[in-house]
C-alpha positions, 0 to 999 in steps of 0.5 A: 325729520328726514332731510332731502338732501340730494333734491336741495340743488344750488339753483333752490337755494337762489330762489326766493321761497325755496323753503317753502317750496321744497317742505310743501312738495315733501309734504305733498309728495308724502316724503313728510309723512302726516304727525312728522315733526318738523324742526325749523333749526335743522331746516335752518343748517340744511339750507344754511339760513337763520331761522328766520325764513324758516319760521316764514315758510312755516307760517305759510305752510300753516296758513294753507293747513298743511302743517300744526305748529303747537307753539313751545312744543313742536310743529308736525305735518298735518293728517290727511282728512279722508272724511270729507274729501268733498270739501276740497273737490266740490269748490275746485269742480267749480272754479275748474268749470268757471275757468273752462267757461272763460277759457272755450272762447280764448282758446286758439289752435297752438292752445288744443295742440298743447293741450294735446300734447300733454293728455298725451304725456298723462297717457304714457304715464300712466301707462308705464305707471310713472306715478308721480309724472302723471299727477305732474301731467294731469295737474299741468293739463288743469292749470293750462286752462287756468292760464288760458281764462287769465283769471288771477282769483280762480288761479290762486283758489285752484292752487290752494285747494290742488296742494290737498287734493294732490297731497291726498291722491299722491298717497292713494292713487297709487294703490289704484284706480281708474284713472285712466279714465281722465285721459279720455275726460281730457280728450272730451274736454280738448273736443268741446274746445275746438268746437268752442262748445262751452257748455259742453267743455263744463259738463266733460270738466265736472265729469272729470272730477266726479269721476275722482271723487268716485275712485277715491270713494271707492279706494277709501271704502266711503259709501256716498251717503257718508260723504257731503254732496258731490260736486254740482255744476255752474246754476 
């Protein structure tokens, strides 16, 4: 496996789950490639470490199925599943519309203007086609929400199902897609905020996240019928 060296900086190496940061980003990020076979002694002399936090950070990254450790014969990146990409987008769209719900009577001027800004960012690039920084902005646009609701639950599931989805549309968003679009869905979404309009902030947060689950689809050439039910909004 390919070890990222010049990304490992001493200010990595202070944190406490340095490890597992930097192996779930690289797998995210596709740098750990799906069957890539990890070893956790050439982790270990990279991050001068014993195996010991290795073995941990591992154990993590296999908890949240991102990688197969097959005892006494190797531990690999897990693939990427594209046949049942719903099962991912359809809790976030959700958890996503239940923490706008929270977060439309807690939002305050600095919050819009905020949110603002960083549509702003995911526009520019996505513009100049600055891949990476735009996923980094539309998740940063997502989880700015999160923290506005305050709810502790909601964060911790939107984090575990976003290291997929992301994982997922770092490989394939990149061939294409309308994605565009999202700055706009964002726009309706910050709109419905001023007006403290929260039903409408639900329903402009599940178009948002139809509207992916239809790009992927058409990027992944997978008809709807072939696929589970697309995300439904809050009874």
């Amino acid at each position: 496996m390919p070890i990222m060296l010049e990304e490992i900086t001493e200010e990595h190496l202070k944190e406490k789950d340095c490890i597992y940061n930097l192996l779930k980003q690289w797998i995210v990020e596709g740098k750990l490639e799906p069957a890539e076979k990890i070893s956790d002694l050439e982790i270990a002399k990279v991050f001068h470490v014993s195996r010991t936090p290795v073995r941990e950070a591992l154990k993590r990254l296999e908890a949240q199925k991102l990688i197969v450790m097959k005892p006494g014969k190797s531990t690999i990146v897990s693939e990427i599943e594209t046949n049942n990409i719903e099962q991912w987008y359809q809790p976030m769209s959700v958890l996503q519309q239940l923490a706008t719900k929270i977060a439309a009577s807690r939002m305050t001027p600095e919050h819009i203007l905020h949110l603002n800004e960083i549509n702003e960012n995911f526009r520019i690039a996505l513009e100049k086609n600055r891949h990476l920084d735009s996923f980094e902005y539309d998740k940063e646009f997502h989880e700015y929400i999160l923290k506005v609701a305050g709810n502790e639950y909601i964060i911790d599931f939107c984090n575990t199902l976003m290291i997929h989805i992301q994982r997922l549309e770092y490989k394939h968003f990149k061939t294409g897609g309308k994605i565009i679009q999202s700055v706009m869905d964002h726009q309706k979404i910050i709109q419905a905020f001023e007006v403290k309009d929260e039903f409408m902030a639900q329903q402009m947060m599940l178009n948002n996240w139809q509207m992916t689950v239809l790009n992927l689809r058409a990027i992944l050439n997978i008809p709807p019928e072939e696929s589970s039910s697309s995300p439904q909004s809050n009874p």
